[in-house]
N, C-alpha and C positions, 0 to 999 in steps of 0.2 A: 504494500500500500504506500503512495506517494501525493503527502501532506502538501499544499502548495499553497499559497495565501493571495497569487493569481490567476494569470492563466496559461500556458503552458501545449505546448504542441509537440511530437515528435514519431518517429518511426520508430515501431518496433518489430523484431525478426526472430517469429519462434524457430528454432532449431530442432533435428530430431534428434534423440541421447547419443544416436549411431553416429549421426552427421556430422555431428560438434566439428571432429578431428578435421575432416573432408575442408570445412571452412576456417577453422581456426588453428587447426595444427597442435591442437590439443583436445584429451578426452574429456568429454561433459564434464565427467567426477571432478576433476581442475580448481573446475568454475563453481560446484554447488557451494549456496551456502552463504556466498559472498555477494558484493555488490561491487563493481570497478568500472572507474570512466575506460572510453572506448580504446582511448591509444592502449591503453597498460595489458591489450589483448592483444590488440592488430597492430600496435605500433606506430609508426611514422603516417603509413598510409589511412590508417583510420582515424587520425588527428586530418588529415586532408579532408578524408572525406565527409568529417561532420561540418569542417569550415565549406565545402561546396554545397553541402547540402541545406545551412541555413544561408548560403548567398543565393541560392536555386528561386525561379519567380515562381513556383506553384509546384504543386503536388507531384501532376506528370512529370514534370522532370526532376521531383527529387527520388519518382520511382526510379525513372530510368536510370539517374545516376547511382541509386543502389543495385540495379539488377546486373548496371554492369562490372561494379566491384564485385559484386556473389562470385558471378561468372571468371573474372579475372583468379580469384581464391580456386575457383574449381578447375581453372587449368594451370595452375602451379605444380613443379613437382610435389610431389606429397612427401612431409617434412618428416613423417616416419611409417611405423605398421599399422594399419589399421585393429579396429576391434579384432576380438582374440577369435575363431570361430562356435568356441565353446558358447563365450556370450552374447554373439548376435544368435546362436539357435537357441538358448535359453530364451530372449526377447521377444524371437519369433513365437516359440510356444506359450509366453505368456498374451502376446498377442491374441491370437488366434483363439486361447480359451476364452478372452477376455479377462484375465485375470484372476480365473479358478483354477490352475493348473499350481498345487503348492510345491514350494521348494525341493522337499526332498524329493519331486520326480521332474523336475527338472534338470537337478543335481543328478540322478540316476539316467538318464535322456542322454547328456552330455560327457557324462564319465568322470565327473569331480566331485570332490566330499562336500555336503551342502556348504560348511563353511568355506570351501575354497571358493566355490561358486559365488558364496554372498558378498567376498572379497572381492574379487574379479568384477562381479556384477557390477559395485558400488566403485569400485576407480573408472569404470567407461561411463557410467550412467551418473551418478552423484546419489544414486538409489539403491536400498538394498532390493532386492524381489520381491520381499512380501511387500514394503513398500510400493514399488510399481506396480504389483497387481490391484493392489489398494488404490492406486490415481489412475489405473486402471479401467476398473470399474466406478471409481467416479465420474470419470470422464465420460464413462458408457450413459450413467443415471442421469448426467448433465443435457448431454445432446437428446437422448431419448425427451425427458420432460421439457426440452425447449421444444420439439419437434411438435409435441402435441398442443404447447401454447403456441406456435406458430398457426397450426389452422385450426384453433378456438376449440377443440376437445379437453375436456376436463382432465388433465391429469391427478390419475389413482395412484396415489403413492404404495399402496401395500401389490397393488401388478407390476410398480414399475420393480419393487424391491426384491421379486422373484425373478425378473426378467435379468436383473442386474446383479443376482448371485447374493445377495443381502438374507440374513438371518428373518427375518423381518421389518415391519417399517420401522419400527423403534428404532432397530440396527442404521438404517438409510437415514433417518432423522438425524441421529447421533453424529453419522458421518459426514452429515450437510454440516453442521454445527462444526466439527473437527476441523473441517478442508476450508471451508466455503466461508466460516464465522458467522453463519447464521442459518435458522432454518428453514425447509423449499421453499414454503411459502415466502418468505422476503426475498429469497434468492430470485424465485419467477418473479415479481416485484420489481424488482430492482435490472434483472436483465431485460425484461420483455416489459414496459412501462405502458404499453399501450395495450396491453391483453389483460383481462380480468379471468379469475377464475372463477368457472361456476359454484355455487353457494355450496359449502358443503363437501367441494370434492378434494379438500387439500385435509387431510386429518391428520397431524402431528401428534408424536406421541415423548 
């Protein structure tokens, strides 16, 4: 969260945990945790490019002039090895379950002792597994109940919390509260300002 007492404008560039390296020449794990201006990652040329980017007359070309630093980063040599293969196939099978697939068969999937795994995992990603599969399935519960406030259907928290691998709603509650700092109902609120929900269909527990 970024407190600001005006008003404030900028581009921001999600990265995928895998990707980090591909654009920054370093593994996500690196960066978790912390907060650092742009040079102290990209160096010289990312001191440039935030000076062209607030000198830039308008939006389009401050994409453009991002898209073609991205691009510039992605044909550089590559400044070392990529992730390990053990843990982009971990990633992938936590993918793919959406975040039910627990450690120790991941760890057994791959061929290392869960702790080596959750080592490994956490220097590429800045995550351990259970962790990721935990923002995981948030991420699932997130997109899903914006989907249904997008075309005005009542989001059911206790179908979305089975859909989404959750104990029950209680459990999805708890983790709206955990992640999010608040519960769905404020969350829909607050993301989707112009959609109401129907009376009754948000039940917090």
């Amino acid at each position: 969260m970024i407190a600001h007492p005006g008003r404030q404008s900028g581009i921001q560039v999600g990265l995928h945990p895998l990707g980090a390296r591909a654009l920054l020449g370093l593994p996500a794990g690196e960066l978790a945790s912390i907060d650092l201006p742009a040079d102290a990652v990209l160096g010289r040329q990312g001191a440039e490019l935030g000076e062209r980017l607030r000198a830039a007359q308008g939006w389009p070309e401050r994409f453009a002039l991002l898209d073609a630093y991205l691009l510039r980063c992605l044909s550089r040599e590559p400044g070392g090895s990529g992730p390990s293969p053990e843990v982009v196939r971990a990633w992938q099978l936590l993918a793919r379950t959406r975040g039910a697939a627990p450690v120790a068969l991941l760890a057994d999937d791959v061929g290392w002792s869960a702790r080596h795994l959750t080592a490994r995992f956490r220097q590429e990603t800045g995550l351990a597994p259970k962790t990721a599969a935990r923002v995981i399935r948030f991420d699932r519960a997130c997109r899903l109940l914006g989907d249904r406030a997008r075309t005005s259907r009542p989001p059911l928290l206790a179908d979305l919390a089975v859909r989404c691998g959750y104990f029950d709603q209680a459990h999805l509650a708890r983790e709206f509260r955990s992640l999010a700092g608040c519960p769905p109902s404020q969350w829909l609120a607050e993301e989707f300002r112009n959609v109401q929900a129907a009376g009754g269909a948000i039940e917090e527990r």
